[in-house]
N, C-alpha and C positions, 0 to 999 in steps of 0.2 A: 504494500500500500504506500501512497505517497502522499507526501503534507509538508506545508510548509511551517515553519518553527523561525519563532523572533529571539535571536541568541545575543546577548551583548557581544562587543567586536573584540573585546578580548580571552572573551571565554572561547568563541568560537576559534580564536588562532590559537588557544592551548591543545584546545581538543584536536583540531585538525595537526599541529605539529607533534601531539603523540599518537598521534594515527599512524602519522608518517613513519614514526622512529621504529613503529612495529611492524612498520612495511603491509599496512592492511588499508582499504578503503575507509572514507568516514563513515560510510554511513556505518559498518563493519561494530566501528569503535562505539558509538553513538546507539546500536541496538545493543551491544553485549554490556556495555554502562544499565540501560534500562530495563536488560532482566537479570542483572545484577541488583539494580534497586526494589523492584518485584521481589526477588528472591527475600531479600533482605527486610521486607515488610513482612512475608511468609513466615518468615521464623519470628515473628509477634503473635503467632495465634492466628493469623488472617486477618487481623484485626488493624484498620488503618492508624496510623498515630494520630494522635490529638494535637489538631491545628495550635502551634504557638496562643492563638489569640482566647480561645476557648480556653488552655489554661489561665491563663490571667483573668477571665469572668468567668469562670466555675462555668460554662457551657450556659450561665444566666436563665438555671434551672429552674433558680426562685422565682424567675419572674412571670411561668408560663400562667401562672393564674390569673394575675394583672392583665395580661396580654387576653388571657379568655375576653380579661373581665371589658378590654378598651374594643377588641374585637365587635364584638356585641353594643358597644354604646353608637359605636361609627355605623353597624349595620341598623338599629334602631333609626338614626338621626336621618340614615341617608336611603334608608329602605322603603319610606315613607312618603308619599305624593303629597305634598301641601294644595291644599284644595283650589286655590289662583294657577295651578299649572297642570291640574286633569283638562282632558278635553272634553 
């Protein structure tokens, strides 16, 4: 399969000059990297790691109720035909 990938310009000249030094194409280098990384999430369980940001707000678990609770007041307020704009 083919796709384009927005790489900064000096990541990309690392990657491509150890590609070279192994005498193998990029793309070569660039797949066995990402089932390297695969791999390497595998041996967690299957289980993806937890986004930097999500530990820093506890995954903001406390707040699903709030969220019910504003959910609900927005679909109340705006669910509602005010009688100047039935036809």
């Amino acid at each position: 399969m083919k796709t384009t990938l927005d790489i900064p310009d000096e990541t990309f000249r690392q990657v491509k000059a150890r590609a070279a030094l192994r005498g193998i194409p990029l793309r070569q280098y660039v797949t066995e990297a990402l089932d390297e990384k695969i791999r390497e999430e595998g041996a967690h369980g299957g289980a993806l790691p937890t986004p930097p940001w999500m530990k820093g707000f506890g995954a903001l678990a406390d707040l699903e109720e709030e969220n019910r609770r504003i959910e609900g007041l927005i679909a109340e307020a705006f669910g509602r035909i005010e009688p100047e704009d039935e036809t």
